[in-house]
N, C-alpha and C positions, 0 to 999 in steps of 0.2 A: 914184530913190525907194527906199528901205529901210522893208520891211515887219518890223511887230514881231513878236514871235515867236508871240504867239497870232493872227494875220491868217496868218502863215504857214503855221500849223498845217490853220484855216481851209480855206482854199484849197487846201492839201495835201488834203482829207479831202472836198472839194466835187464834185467825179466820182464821190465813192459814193452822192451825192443824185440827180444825173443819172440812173447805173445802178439806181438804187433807181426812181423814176420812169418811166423809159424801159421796165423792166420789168414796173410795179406797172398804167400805163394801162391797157393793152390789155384788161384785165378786164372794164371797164365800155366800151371803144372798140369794143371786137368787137362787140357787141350791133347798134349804129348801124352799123358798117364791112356787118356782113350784110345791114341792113334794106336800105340808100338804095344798095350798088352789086349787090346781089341774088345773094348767095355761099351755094355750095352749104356743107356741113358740111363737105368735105374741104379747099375754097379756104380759107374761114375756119380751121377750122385752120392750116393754112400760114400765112398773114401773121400770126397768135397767134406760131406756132414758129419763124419764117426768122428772128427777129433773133438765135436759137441757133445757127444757122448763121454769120452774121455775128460772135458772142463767139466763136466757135470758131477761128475765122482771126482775132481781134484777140488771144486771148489767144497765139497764136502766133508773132505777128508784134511787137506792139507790147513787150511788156516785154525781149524781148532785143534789139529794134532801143536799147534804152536802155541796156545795155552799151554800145554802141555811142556813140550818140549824145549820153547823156547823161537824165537822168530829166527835168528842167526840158524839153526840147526836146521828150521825147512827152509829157508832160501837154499841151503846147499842142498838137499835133498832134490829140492823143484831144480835146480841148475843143471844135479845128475840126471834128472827125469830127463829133461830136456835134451842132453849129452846123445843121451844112448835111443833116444824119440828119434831124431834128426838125422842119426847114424843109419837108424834102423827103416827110417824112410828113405835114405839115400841110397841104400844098396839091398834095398827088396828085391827079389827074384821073381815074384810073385804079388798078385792083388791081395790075396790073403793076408800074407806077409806084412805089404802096406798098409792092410785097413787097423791091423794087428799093431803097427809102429804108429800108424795116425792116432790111434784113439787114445796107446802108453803118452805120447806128444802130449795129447790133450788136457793130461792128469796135470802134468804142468803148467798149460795154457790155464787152464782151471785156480791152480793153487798158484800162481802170480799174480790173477786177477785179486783176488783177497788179498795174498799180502804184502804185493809189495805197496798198495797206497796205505794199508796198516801200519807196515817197519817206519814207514817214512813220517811218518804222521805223528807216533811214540815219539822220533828222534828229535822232529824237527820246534823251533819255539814255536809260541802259539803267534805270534806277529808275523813268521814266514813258514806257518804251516802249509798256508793255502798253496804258496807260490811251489814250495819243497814235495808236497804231497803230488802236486799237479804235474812233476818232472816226468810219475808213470805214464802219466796219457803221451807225452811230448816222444817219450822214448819210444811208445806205441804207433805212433806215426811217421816216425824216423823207420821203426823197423816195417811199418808197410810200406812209406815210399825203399827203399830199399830191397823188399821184394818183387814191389814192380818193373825196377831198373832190374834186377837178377832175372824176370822171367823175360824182358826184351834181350838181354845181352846173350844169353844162354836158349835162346828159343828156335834156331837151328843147328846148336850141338847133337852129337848122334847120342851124347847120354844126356840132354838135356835137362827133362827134370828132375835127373837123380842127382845132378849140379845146384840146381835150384833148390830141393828138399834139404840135401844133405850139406848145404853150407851156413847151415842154424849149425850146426856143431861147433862153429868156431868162436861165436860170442856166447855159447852154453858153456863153453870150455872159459872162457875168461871170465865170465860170471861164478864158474864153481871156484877160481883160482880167488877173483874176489870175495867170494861170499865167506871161504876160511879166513880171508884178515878180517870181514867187516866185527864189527863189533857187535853184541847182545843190545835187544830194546832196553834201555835203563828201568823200565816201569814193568816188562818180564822181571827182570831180577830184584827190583825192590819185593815184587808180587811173595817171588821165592824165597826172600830172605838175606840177599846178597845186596846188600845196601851199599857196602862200601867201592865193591865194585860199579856200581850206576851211578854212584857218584862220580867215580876216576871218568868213569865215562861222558858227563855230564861235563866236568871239566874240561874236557876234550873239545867240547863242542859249544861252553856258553861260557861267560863269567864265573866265576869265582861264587859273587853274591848271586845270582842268575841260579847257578848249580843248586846250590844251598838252600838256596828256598822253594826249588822248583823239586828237589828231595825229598823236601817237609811237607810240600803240597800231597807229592805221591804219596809219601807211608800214610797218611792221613786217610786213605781210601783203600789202599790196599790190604788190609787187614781183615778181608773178607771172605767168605769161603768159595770155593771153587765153582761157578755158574755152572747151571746144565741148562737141558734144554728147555725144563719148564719155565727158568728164569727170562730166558729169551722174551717170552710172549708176556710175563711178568706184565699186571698193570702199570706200576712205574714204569714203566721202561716202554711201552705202547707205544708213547708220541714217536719214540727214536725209529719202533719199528715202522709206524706206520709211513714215517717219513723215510725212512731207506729202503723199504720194499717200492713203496711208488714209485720213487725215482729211480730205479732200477729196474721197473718195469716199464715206465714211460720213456727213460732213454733208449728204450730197443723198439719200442712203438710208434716213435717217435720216428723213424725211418733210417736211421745211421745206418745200416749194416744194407739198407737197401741202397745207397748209394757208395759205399764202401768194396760191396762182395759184387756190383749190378751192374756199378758204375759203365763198363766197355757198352754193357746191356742198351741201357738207358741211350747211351750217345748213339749207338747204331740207329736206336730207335728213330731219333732225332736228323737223321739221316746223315751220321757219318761211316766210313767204312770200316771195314773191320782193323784195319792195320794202322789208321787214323785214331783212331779208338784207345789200342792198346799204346801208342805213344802220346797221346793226350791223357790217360791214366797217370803219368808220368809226372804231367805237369801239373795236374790235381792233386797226386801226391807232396810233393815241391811246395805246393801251395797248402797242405793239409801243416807239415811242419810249419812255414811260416807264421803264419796264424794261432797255431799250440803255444810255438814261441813266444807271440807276443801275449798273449793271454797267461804264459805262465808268470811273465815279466809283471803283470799286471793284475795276478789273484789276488794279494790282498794290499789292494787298494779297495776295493767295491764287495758289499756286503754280498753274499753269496746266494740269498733271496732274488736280489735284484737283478742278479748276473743273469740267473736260470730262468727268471722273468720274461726277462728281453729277449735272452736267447730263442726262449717256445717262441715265443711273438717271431721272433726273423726267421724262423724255421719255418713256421707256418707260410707265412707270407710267402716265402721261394717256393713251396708248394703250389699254393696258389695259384702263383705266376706262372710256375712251370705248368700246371694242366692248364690254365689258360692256354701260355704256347700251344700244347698238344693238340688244343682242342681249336685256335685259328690258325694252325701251321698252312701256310700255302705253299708257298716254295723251297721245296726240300734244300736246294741248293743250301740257302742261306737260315734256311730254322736252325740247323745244327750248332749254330753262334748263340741262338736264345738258351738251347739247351745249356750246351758250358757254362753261359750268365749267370741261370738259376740256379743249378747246379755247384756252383763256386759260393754262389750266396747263402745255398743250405750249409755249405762247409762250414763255412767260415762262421756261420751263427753256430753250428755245432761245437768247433775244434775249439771256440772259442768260449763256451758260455757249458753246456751240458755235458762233453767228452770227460774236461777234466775233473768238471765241479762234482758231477755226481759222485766218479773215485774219493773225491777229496773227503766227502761229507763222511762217506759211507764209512772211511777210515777213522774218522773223529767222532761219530756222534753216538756211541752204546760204550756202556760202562764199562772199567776195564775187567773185571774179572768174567765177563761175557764178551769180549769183543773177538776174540778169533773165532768163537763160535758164529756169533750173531754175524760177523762179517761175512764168513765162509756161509750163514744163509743167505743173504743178499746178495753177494755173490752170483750163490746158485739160480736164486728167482734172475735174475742178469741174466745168468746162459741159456737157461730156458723160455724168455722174453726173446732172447736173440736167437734160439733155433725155431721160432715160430716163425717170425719176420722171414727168416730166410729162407727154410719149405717153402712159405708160401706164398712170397714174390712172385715167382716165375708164373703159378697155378693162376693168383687173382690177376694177374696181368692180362693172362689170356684170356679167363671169362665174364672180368668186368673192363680192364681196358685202362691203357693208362691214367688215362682224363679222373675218371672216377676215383682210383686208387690215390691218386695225387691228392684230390680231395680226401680222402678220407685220413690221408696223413697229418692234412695240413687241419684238419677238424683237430685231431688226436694232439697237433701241438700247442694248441687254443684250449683246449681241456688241461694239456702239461699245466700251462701258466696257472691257470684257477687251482689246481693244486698245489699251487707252490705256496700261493696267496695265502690259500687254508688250512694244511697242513707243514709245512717246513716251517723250523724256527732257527734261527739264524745261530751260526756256530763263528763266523770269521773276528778275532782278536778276544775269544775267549781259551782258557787254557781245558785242556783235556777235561781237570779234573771239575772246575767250574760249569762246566757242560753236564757233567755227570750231576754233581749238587744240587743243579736246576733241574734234571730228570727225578733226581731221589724229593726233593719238596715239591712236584710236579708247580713247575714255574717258569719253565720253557716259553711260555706267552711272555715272558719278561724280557727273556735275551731280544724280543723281538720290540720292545717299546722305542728304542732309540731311533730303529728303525724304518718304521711304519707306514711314519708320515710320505717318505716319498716315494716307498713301493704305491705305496693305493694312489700316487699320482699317476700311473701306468692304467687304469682301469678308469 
């Protein structure tokens, strides 16, 4: 059976609903997880955070095993990870049990993150890379508003959040059913030798002439020997790391995950109640897809410099705003509106500009016979930028305060942008292998002359 090329896409992009999910429950599962198996603050914690432990070894493991093996092969892999994670959190007996299936989950969460903006990115033309590549964030957000609607609906069941954990198994199970039809990266199989076939596939998915030359392009680069890890760090190839490490560490610094895992947090703070809280989650979610949507609709129109640009710039700014609030909040009554405001305004600069683009980049810009590697390391610096944020929210909240902390995020997204300015070089409407060309003649300042002139208009 031959999938069309939007089922394809699909499926390609449906690990980031999982990951988005798999991440987003636990918000509302913890609650129940403490009451009914009677978890001190530090155990709860722990089964919150082991499945970061688990992304951490998935992002390690899984996108360069796809070097190897082939990207089609670990999507089905990550899909069963995910199967038997979700299963295995759903009907734990035990915390041990749990932390045991959270962290197997995680391998997955891990190895999604790498590859599915990778598959998509190999599949997709260079003219709707951006938009194709950027479907993983979109799905990401789908699968967390989805888990916030699961943990309201399911939040006075007697098996509550074993309802909640363990109904990721039913889009892990259509993912593994997908991921047997989806097709091989063409640029995996030219790598290996199998030309004819990434052609058939090629044709599947572009013109005729389109296929043809986009073939010739490939085998012209692929003829190269197998990357490892010292090639990673390779001075060719620097600019690619220096620019995917940062923005993989700047997008978690940046504070997503503090308003994403904090968000009920933050609005309490703000003086809404708790029950108010968790159904206003709902509608921040709601609001998280919208905004992804229209940002995906809209990736490659604007160069990808520019996007991430503006975006630190809006991020920063709702911080800002927001400790301001914090800090002339008078009447609780009605602060709880400024909160949402800013709150909405950091989304939306996120969902919009930095959630997707960074996947995007990070899938497109390292050479192909290093790229599941190099991506599975960027990745990793991800998850571990992101379990820093998230320890230690709760911790700097209490001994410096929110005021403070707001500031310091909103500094941190005023930093993002002068990075982008001086490190990132522009990847949108070039093709894969032109990307690599200008790394291998180090000429990367090139991709960026066209458009320069009206980034440094922002500054």
């Amino acid at each position: 059976m031959r999938l069309s090329k939007n089922l394809i896409y699909f499926f390609g992009a449906l690990g980031g609903l999982l990951f988005g999910y798999d991440t987003g429950v636990i918000a509302g599962a913890q609650i129940l997880i403490q009451e009914e198996l009677h978890l001190s603050n530090a155990e709860i914690g722990f089964v919150v955070s082991c499945i970061l432990i688990g992304a951490v070894v998935g992002a390690i493991l899984i996108s360069p095993l796809s070097d190897r093996y082939g990207r089609k092969k670990m999507v089905i892999l990550t899909a069963l990870i995910f199967l038997i994670g979700a299963l295995g959190s759903g009907f734990s007996p035990n915390v041990s049990f749990l932390i045991i299936s959270r962290m197997f989950l995680g391998i997955a969460v891990g190895g999604a993150s790498a590859l599915v903006p990778m598959y998509l990115a190999e599949l997709a033309p260079a003219n709707q890379r951006g938009s194709l590549s950027s479907l993983n964030q979109l799905m990401i957000m789908i699968g967390m508003l989805l888990a916030y609607i699961a943990n309201y609906v399911w939040r006075l069941s007697p098996i509550g959040w074993e309802l909640m954990l363990g109904f990721a198994a039913l889009p892990a199970l259509i993912l593994f059913i997908g991921g047997i039809l989806l097709p091989e990266s063409p640029r995996y199989l030219v790598k290996v030798g199998k030309r004819e076939e990434a052609e058939n596939i090629l044709l599947n998915i572009r013109t005729k002439s389109e296929a043809e030359a986009e073939i010739l392009e490939i085998e012209e680069q692929s003829h190269q020997e197998k990357g490892r890890l010292k090639d990673v760090f390779s001075k060719w190839v620097r600019p690619a790391v220096v620019a995917a490490f940062g923005l993989a560490i700047l997008q978690q610094w940046m504070g997503c995950n503090t308003v994403f895992y904090y968000a009920p947090r933050i609005l309490m703070s703000g003086g809404t109640d708790a029950a108010s809280a968790i159904r206003t989650q709902i509608f921040l979610g709601i609001f998280y897809v919208i905004v992804t949507a229209v940002a995906v609709s809209l990736m490659d129109r604007f160069d990808r410099r520019k996007v991430l640009i503006f975006g630190a710039i809006g991020m920063g700014l709702s911080f800002f705003a927001l400790s301001a609030a914090f800090h002339l909040e008078g009447d609780k009554a009605g602060f709880h509106l400024f909160t949402f405001i800013f709150l909405a305004t950091y989304i939306s600069s996120f969902c919009a500009t930095w959630g997707p683009v960074m996947w995007v980049m990070i899938g497109e810009i390292f050479p192909l016979k290093i790229r599941g590697l190099a991506v599975g390391i960027a990745s990793l610096v991800n998850w571990v930028a992101n379990w820093t944020v998230s320890v230690s929210f709760p911790v700097l909240e209490a001994k410096i305060g929110d005021v403070i902390l707001f500031i310091s995020f909103g500094l941190v997204c005023i930093a993002a942008a002068f990075f982008v300015k001086s490190f990132v070089f522009e990847t949108r409407g070039y093709t894969l292998e032109q990307i690599e060309e200008a790394l291998l003649k180090d000429e990367t300042k090139k991709l960026n002359d066209k458009k320069r002139a009206s980034i440094a208009k922002v500054f």
